[in-house]
N, C-alpha and C positions, 0 to 999 in steps of 0.2 A: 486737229488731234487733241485728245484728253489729258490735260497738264496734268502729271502725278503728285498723289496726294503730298503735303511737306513729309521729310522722312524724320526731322527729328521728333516731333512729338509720338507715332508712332514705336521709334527706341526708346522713349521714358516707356511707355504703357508697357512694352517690350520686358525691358528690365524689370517693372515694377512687378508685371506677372512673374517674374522668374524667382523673384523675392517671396512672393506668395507659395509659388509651385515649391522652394526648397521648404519652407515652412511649415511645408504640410507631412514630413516625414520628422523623424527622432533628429536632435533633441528635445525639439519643440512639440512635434508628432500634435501638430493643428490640421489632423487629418483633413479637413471639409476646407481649409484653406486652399486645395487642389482645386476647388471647380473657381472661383477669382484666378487662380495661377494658370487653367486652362482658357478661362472665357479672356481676360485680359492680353493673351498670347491672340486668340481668335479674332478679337478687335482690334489691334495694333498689323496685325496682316491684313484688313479689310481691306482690298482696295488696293493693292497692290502686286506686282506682278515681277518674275523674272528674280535679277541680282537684287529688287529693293526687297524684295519678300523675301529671298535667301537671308539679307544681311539681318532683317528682327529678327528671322525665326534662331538664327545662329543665335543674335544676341541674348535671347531669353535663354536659350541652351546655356552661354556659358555663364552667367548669371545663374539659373536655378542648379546646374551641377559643379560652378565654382563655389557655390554658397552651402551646397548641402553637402561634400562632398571634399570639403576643406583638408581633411582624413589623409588624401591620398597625395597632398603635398609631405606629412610623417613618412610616406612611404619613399616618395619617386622623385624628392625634393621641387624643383623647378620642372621636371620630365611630368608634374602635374596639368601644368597647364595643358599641354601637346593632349593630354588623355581628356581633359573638360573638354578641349578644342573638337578632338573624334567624335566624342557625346555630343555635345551639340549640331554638329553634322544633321544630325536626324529630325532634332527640330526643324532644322533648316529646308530640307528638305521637304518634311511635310506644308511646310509652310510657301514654298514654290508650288507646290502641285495642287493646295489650297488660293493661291493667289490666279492660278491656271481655270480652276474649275471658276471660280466666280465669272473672272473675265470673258468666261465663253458662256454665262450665261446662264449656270445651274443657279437654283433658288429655291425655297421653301423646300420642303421634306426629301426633294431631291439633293439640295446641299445639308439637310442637316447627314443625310445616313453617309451620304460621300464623306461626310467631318468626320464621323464614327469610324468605318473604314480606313479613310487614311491614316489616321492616329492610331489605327490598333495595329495598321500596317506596318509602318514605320519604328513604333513601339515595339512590337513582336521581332523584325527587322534585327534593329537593337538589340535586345536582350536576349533571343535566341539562336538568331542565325549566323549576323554579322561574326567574323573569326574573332572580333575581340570583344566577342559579345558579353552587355552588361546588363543583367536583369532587376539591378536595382535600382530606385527613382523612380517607379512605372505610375501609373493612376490607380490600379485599379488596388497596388499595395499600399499607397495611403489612405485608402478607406480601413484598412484592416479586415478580422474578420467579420464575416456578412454570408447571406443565406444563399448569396449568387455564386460561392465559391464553389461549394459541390456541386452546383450545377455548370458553370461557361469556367471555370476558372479564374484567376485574375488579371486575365487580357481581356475575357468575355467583359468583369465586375467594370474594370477602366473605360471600356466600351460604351457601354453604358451612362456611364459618367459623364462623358465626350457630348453623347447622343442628347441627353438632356442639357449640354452645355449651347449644344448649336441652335436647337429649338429657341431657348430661350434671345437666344442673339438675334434670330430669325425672326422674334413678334412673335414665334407659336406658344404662346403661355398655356394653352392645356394641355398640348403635349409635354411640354418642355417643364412644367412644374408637374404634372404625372410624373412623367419618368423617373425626378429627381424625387420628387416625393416618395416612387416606391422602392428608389433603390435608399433612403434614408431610414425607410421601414423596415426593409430587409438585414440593414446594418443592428440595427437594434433589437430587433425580433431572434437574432442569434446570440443566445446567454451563453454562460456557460454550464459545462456538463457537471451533474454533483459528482463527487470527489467517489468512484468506487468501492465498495466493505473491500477491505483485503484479504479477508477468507471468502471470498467470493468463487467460486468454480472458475472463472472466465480471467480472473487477477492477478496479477502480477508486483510482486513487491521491489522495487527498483532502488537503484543506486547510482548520482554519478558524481566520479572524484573533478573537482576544479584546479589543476595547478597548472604552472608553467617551468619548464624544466625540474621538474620531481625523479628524483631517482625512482630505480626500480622496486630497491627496497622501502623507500617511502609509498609510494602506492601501495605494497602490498602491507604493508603496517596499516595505514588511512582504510583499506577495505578489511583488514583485519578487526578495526574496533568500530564497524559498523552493527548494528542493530543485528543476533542472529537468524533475524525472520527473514533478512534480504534474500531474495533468490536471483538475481540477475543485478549485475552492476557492468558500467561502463566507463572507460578511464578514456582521454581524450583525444585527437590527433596525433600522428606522433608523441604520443607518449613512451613509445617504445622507437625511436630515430633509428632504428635500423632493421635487419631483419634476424628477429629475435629467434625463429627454429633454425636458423645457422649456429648457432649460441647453445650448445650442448649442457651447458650448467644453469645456465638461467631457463632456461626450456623446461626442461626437468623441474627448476623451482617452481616454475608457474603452475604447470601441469599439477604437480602434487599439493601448492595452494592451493586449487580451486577442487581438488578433488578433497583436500580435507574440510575447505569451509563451506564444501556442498553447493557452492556457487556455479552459473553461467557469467563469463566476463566476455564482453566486449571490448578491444581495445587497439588504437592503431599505433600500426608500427608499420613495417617494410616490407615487402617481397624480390627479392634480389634476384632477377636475371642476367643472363650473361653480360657480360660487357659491353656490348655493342647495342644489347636490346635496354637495357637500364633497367629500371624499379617500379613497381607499383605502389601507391600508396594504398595501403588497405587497412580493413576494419578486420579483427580476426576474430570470431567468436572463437570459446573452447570454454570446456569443462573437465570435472575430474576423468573422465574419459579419453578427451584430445580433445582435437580438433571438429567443429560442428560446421563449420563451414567458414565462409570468408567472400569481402567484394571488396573491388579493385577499384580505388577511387574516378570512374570515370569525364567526369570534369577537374584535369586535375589545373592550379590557378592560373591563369596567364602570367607571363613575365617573372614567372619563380621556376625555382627547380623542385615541382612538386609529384614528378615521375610521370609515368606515361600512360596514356589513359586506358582505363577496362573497358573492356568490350561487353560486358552482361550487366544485368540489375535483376538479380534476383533474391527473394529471401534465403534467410537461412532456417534454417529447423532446430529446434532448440525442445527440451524437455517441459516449455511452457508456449508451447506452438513456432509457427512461422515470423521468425524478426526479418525485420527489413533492417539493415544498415549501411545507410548512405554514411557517405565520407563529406562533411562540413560542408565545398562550394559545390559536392552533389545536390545542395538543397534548394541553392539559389535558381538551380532553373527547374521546369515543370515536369520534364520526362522520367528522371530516376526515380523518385516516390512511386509516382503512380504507375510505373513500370512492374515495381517490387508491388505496392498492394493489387494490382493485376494479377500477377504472379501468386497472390493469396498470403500478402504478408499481414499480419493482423495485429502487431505494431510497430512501431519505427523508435530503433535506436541510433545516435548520431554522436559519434568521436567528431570533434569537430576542433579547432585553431583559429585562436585571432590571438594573434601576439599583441602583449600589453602596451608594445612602444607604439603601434597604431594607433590607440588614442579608444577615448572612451566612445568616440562618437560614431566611431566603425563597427565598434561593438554593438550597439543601440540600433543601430540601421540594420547590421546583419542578422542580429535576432529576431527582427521583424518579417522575416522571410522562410524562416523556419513555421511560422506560425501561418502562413498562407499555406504551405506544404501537407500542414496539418490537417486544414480545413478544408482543402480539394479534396481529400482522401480521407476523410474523415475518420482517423485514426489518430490513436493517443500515442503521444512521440515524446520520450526524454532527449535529452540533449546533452552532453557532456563538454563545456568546451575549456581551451587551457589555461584562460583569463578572463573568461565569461562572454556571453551568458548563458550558462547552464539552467535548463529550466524543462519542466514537466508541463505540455501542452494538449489540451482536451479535442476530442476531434471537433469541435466547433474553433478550435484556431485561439481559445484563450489561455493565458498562461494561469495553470494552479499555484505556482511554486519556481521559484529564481534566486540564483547566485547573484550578486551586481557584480558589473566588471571589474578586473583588479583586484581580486579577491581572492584567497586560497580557501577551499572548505569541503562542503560536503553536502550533496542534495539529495534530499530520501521523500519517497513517495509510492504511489499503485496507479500502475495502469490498466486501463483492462482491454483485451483481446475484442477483435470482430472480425468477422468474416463480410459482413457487408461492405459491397462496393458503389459508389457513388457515380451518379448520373456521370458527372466530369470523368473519374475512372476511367467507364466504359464508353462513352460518345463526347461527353464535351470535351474533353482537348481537343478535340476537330476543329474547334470555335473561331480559333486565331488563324488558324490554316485556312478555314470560311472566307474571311475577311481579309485576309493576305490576297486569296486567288480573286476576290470580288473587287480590291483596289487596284490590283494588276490591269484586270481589265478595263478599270475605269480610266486608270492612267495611260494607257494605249489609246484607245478611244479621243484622250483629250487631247494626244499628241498628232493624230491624224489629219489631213490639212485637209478632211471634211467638217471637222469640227469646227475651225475660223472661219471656212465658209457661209457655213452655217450661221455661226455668227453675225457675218456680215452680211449675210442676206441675198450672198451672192449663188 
């Protein structure tokens, strides 16, 4: 029988990748640090099988999401660890069905795309499907933006990253330095967009207020002594904690603020149903006219009381075209954007929330998601949020203009409208669904008791 590799050294490499993987997102944001935090996970599971492959792939898990992720001890105190503990679950797992596939004998280009696969498996798993599903930490969001976004998305872009991580572990240095090489090309070859004229036919002159618990009439004072060329401003998540057309006097004030300052506002507050069904958290657009429409925050947070979720994603129609406006953790995952610019939204406004006792570093991580949002859809998206970061983002994914967290103030800028929709849009989100149903199958296949036999030659 084949004596199993030592396992402690293994758990250094384990760990030490995990250090590299948190490093590669905000505060640090050493993007390229992910592919040592991917291959160093890759090499520390060589060779291993069952519980010993479970226990690195775990370890690296709660190393790279207790280190990056530190955030959510502010939040859930000690109930932190239990949440790194579920996050790394996936590691874990990838890294069993990676210690499976070696042991029966996959190798060169057949293990590297099975690497690809699994990880985009598991990943996708993760951040979209699992019920406490967490979309941030992914690979292909430490790259940032890059030219593979509007096309496979950012499970496709992580995919990738993966692909050229296994090649290289495998001795395939042409592939495996291609790969890396063009997806390093494609990250750089995506500038950013010049800044729009904003007397431009297609432009939009924007606004979005930054505060945290701001009264009502403070908001409307802050957009009151905004520039009078603004035409659309947006105030942030619950900035209005209840639901404001219940509210006969303030309804009335809002309505006829924006009808005298000639404004569109977007802004969240509540929608109140019955008792037994609860609340929607919503974006409300209106103008001096009323009401232009409204969406219901469909991802509303896990483990919060953050109301109950919408069932549509569609824009709204506004006197400066089609807004999309997702609600804050509508952004974190892939469907509600691109749902809305499917839909023909032509650009995306976002009331959004991150309370300031979170910590600056929840902040930093979760603006960095907003901006992958961007670049799938390639649409120019403001952001409003209640403590930051507020920021105006080009459809190529880069930020023009930002509030820092902790900050009360005021963001002004031009977006401009498109109707064009992107490869990802209209077919690449399929990409993860691809490679979900392609590791499905392979892991079936590995668990068949044709496959050992095979092995063994029997």
């Amino acid at each position: 029988m084949r004596e199993s590799p030592p396992l402690m050294p293994r758990c250094f490499f384990a760990a030490l990748s995990g250090v590299f993987y948190a490093l590669a997102f905000p505060p640090v944001k050493g993007s390229w640090l992910i592919l040592p935090g991917i291959m160093g996970l890759l090499l520390a599971v060589r060779g291993l099988r069952g519980r010993q492959a479970f226990v690195v792939g775990f370890l690296h898990g709660m190393v790279a999401f207790g280190l990056g992720l530190t955030w959510l001890w502010h939040i859930f105190g000690a109930g932190a660890i239990l949440l790194w503990a579920i996050l790394a679950l996936f590691p874990g797992a990838f890294a069993v069905a990676q210690g499976r596939a070696v042991g029966l004998g996959l190798r060169g280009w057949q293990l590297a795309v099975f690497t690809m696969v699994n990880w985009a498996a598991w990943e996708f798993i993760r951040a979209e499907l699992f019920p406490l599903r967490f979309p941030w930490m992914t690979a292909g969001l430490a790259l940032g933006p890059n030219a593979l976004l509007p096309r496979v998305g950012v499970y496709g872009a992580g995919a990738c990253l993966v692909l050229g991580a296994a090649f290289l572990l495998g001795r395939r240095w042409f592939p495996g330095l291609t790969t890396l090489g063009a997806l390093a090309t494609l990250t750089f070859v995506q500038r950013p967009v010049p800044v729009p004229d904003k007397n431009g036919p297609q432009s939009i002159r924007v606004a979005a207020i930054q505060g945290e618990d701001i009264s009502l009439s403070d908001l409307i004072q802050a957009t009151r002594e905004l520039p009078k060329e603004i035409q659309h401003v947006v105030w942030p998540e619950h900035a209005l904690s209840y639901d404001v057309r219940a509210h006969a006097a303030e309804w009335k004030l809002l309505t006829t603020f924006c009808k005298e300052e000639d404004i569109t506002l977007t802004l969240g507050t509540h929608t109140q149903l019955n008792k037994e069904e609860g609340w929607y958290n919503t974006a409300l657009t209106l103008d001096g006219l009323g009401v232009r429409g409204e969406h219901h925050k469909v991802h509303p947070v896990h483990l919060f009381d953050d109301g109950v979720p919408g069932k549509t994603s569609l824009p709204v129609p506004t006197r400066k075209g089609n807004v999309g406006t997702p609600v804050c953790f509508d952004c974190d995952f892939a469907d509600v954007a691109r749902r809305m610019t499917a839909a023909s939204a032509e650009t995306i406004m976002v009331p959004s929330m991150d309370a300031a006792r979170w910590g600056t570093w929840q902040h930093l991580q979760h603006a960095e998601l907003f901006r992958i949002r961007a670049a799938e859809n390639a649409r120019w998206m403001l952001v409003a949020a209640s403590s930051g970061v507020s920021q105006i983002i080009d459809p190529n994914g880069h930020v023009h203009a930002s509030l820092a967290p902790m900050q009360q103030g005021v963001l002004t800028g031009v977006l401009q409208r498109s109707t064009k929709q992107t490869f990802y849009t209209r077919f690449g989100w399929l990409a993860p669904w691809f490679m979900l149903g392609a590791a499905a199958v392979w892991w079936i296949a590995l668990l068949l008791p044709g496959a050992a036999a095979k092995k063994s030659g029997t």
